[in-house]
C-alpha positions in Angstrom: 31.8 -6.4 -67.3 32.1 -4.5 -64.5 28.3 -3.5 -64.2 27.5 -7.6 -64.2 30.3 -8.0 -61.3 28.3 -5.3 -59.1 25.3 -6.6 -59.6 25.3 -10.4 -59.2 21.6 -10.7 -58.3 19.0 -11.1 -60.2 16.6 -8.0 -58.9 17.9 -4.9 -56.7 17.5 -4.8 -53.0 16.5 -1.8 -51.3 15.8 -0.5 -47.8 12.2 0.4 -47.3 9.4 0.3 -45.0 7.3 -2.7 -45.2 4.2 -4.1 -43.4 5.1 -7.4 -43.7 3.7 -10.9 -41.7 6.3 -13.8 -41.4 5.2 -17.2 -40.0 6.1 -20.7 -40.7 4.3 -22.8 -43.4 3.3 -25.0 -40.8 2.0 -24.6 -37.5 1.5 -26.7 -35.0 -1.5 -28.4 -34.9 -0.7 -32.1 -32.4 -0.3 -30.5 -29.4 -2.6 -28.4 -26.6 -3.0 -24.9 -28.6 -2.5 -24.6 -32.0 1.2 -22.7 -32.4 3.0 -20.8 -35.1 5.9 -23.0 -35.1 8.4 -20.0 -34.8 10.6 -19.5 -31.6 9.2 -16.8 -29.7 12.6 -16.7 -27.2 15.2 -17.1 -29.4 19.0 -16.4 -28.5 18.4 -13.0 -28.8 15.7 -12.3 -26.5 17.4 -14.7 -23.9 20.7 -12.6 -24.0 18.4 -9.2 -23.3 16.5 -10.6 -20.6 19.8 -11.1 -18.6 21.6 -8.6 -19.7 18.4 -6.4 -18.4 18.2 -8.9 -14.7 22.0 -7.3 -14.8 21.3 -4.2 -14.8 18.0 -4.2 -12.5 19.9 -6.0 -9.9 22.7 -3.1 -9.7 20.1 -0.8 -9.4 18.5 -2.7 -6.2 22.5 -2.9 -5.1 22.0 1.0 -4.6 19.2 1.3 -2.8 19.3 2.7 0.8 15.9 3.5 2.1 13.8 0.7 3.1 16.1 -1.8 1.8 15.0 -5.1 3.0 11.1 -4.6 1.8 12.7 -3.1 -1.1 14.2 -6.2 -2.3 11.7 -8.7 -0.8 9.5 -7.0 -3.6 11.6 -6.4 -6.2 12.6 -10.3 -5.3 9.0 -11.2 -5.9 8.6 -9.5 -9.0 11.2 -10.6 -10.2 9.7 -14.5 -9.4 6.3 -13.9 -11.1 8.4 -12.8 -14.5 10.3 -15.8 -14.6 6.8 -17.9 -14.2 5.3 -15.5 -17.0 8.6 -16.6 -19.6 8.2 -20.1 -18.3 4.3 -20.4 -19.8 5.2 -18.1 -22.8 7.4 -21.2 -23.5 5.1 -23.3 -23.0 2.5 -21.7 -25.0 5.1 -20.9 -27.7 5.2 -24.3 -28.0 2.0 -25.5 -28.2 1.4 -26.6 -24.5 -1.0 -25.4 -22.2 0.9 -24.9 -18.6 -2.8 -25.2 -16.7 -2.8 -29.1 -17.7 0.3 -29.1 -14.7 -1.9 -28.8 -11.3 1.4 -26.8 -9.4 1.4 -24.3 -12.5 -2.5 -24.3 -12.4 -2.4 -23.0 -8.4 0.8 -20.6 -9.2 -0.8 -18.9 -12.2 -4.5 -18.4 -9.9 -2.3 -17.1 -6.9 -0.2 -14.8 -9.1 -3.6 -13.5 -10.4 -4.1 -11.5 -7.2 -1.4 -9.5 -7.4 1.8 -8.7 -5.9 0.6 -9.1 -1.9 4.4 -8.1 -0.8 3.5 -4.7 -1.8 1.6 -4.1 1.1 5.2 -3.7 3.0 5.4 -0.1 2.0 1.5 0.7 2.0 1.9 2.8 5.0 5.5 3.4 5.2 6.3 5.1 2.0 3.0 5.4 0.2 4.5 7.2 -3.3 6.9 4.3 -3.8 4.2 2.0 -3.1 2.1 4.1 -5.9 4.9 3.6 -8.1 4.7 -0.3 -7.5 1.2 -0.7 -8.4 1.7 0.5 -12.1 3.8 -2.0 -12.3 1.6 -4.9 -11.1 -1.5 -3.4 -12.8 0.5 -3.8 -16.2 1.5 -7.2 -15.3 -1.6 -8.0 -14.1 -3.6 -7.4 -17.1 -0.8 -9.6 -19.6 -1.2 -12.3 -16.8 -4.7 -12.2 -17.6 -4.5 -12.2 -21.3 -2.6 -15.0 -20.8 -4.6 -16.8 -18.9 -7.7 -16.3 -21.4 -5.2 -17.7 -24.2 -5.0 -20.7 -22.1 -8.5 -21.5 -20.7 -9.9 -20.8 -24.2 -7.6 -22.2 -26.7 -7.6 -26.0 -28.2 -5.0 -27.7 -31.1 -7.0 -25.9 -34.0 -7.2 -22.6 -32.2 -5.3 -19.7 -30.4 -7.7 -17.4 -28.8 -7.6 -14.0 -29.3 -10.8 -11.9 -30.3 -9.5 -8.5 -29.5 -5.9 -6.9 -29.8 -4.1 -5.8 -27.3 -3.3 -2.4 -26.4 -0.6 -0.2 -26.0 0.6 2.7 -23.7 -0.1 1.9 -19.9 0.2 4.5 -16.9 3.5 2.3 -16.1 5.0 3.3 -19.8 3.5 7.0 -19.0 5.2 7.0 -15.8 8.5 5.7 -16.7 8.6 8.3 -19.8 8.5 11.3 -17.3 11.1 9.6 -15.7 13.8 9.9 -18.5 15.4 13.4 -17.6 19.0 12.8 -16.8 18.6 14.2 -13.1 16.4 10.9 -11.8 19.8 8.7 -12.9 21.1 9.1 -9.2 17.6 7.8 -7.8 18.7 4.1 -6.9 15.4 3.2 -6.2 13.7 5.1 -9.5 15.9 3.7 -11.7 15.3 0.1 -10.4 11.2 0.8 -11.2 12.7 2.2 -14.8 14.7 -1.0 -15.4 12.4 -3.5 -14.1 9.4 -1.6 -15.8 11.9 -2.6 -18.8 12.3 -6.3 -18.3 8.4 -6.5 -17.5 8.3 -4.9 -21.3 10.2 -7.4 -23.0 8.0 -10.0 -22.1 5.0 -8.3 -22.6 6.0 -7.7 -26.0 7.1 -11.3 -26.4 3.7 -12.4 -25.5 2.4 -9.4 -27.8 4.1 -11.0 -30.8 3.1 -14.2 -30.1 -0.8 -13.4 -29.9 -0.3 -10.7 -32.9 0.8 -13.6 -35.4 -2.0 -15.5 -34.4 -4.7 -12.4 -34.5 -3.2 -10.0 -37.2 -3.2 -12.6 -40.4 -6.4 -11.3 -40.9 -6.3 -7.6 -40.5 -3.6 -6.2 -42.5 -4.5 -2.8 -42.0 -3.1 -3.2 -38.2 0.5 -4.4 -39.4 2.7 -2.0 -38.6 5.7 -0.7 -41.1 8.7 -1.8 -40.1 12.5 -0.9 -41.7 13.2 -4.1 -44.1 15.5 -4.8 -47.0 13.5 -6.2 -50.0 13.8 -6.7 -53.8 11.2 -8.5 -56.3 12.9 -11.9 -55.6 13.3 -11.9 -51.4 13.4 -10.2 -47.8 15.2 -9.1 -45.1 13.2 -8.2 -41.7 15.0 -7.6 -38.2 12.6 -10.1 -36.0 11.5 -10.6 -32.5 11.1 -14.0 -33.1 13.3 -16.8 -34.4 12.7 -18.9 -37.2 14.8 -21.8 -38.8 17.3 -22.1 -41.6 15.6 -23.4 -45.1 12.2 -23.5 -43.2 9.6 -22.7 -45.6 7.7 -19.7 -44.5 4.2 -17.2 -45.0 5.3 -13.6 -46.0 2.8 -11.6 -46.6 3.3 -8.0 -47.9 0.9 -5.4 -47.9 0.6 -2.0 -49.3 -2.1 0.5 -47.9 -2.7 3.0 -50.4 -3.8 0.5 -52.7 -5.3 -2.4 -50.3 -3.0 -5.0 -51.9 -2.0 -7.9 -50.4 0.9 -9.8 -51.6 1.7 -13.7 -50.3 4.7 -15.2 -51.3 6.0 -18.9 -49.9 9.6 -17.6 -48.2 12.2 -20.0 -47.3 15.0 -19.2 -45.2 18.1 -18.4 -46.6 20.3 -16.5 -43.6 19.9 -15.6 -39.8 21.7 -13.2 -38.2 21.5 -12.5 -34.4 22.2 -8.4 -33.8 23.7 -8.5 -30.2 23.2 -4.8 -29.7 19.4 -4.7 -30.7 18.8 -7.8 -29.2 16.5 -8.7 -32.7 17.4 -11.6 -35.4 17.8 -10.7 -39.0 16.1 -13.5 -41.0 17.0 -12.8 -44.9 14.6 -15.2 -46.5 14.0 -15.6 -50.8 10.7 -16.0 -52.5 9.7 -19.7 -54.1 8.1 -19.6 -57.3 6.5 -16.0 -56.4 3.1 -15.3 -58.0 4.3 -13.3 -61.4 1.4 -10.7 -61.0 2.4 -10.0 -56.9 6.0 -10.0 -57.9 5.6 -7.6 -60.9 3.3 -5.5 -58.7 6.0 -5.9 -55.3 8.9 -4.7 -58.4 6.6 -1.4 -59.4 6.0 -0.4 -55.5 10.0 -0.6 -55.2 10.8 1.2 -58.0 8.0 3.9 -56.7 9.6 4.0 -53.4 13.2 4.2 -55.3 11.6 7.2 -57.3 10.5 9.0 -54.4 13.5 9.0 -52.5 15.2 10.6 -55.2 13.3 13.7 -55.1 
């Protein structure tokens, strides 16, 4: 009696790494660019962004030296970001921000660059150094963003090549981790902004990446999930909606396996410290061969954890 009251579901859940893909059953197709249909700024991602403007913004608060070009750049960064969320939106969501003429002239002009920059060209050339890593990294998203939109239509989402990771910004930044930079006002304000540049970057990344990575398995990356024969759990940079009816696919390397399963939506869970949403989701009338072949790899995994 007391085994069946512990274990009231049907299969055993487990923590294990998967490569998993998780996108609605239906995208959008009506609109400018064809779109997942998932909600690529969802509560989450909102609450980071200004928790991160927060904490930027007391690091400019600190800054001495060259204070007023100091924050008539940071001021301008800060501008072309919240353009670059605005078109992410817009994108996200099918629509192509070019079709507004004002958006078509702001997204050409931000495609030179950062020109307030220049104010500390001569002045203080190794901050300025700084500074450009950060526009190059931005620069290059801006583009890919612009190719999404100049080359995508309502039945496709351009995006022949993936994008890549580790910039000289990221490099930079890295070096800049030892405890004794945390008194450098103006350091830690590159650091934190480098940071908020990064969380749009990789919102854009995992928009493109569910449009570009359905095909190539072998690129998903593992990630930490909770899984069992009959449904999945999967912290998410993305939202999705309750009983929506979803793609999972799972796959497994060693043996090239690829396992689809129709999901539907069964719990979300917004973590407000890691800023991701936990989307628990069960499997509708799963494949019996995937799910007995899913069951064996968690058992396997079980096994080896054990010894």
């Amino acid at each position: 009696m007391q085994n069946s009251m512990r274990n009231v579901r049907r299969f055993f859940r487990i923590n294990m790494p998967l490569r998993a893909y998780v996108t609605p059953r239906s995208p959008i197709t009506d609109r400018d660019i064809l779109a997942t249909g998932a909600n690529y700024y969802p509560d989450s991602v909102a609450n980071q962004i200004n928790h991160q403007k927060v904490i930027v913004n007391s690091a400019l608060n600190k800054v001495q030296d060259s204070k007023e070009a100091i924050m008539a750049i940071f001021s301008e960064i800060l501008d072309h970001l919240e353009f670059y969320e605005e078109c992410l939106l817009e994108l996200s969501r099918g629509y192509n921000p070019k079709k507004d003429t004002s958006k078509l002239f702001k997204l050409n002009s931000h495609l030179e660059g950062l020109p307030k920059l220049n104010l500390l060209k001569t002045s203080s050339p190794k901050t300025y150094t700084y500074l450009k890593l950060i526009e190059e990294k931005y620069i290059y998203f801006l583009q890919r963003l612009d190719e999404v939109l100049t080359h995508s239509d309502p039945n496709n989402f351009y995006a022949p090549t993936p994008i890549p990771v580790g910039f000289k910004l990221d490099e930079f930044c890295a070096k800049l981790s030892d405890e004794k930079y945390n008194a450098i006002p103006l350091l830690q304000a590159i650091i934190q902004t480098s940071q908020l540049l990064n969380i749009y970057t990789e919102m854009f990344r995992n928009l493109h990446n569910d449009h570009s990575q359905r095909q190539h398995p072998e690129l998903w990356e593992s990630e930490p999930a909770n899984v069992s024969a009959s449904g999945l759990a999967l912290k998410l940079r993305k939202g999705l909606k309750l009983n929506e009816r979803l793609d999972v696919l799972i796959y497994f390397k060693d043996d090239e396996r690829l396992l689809l399963f129709e999901g539907i939506v069964v719990n979300i869970q917004s973590d407000a410290e890691s800023f991701y949403e936990r989307v628990a989701m069960n499997f509708e009338f799963p494949n019996g061969r995937d799910q007995t072949y899913l069951l064996a790899q968690i058992q396997k995994y079980e096994l080896s954890e054990c010894f």
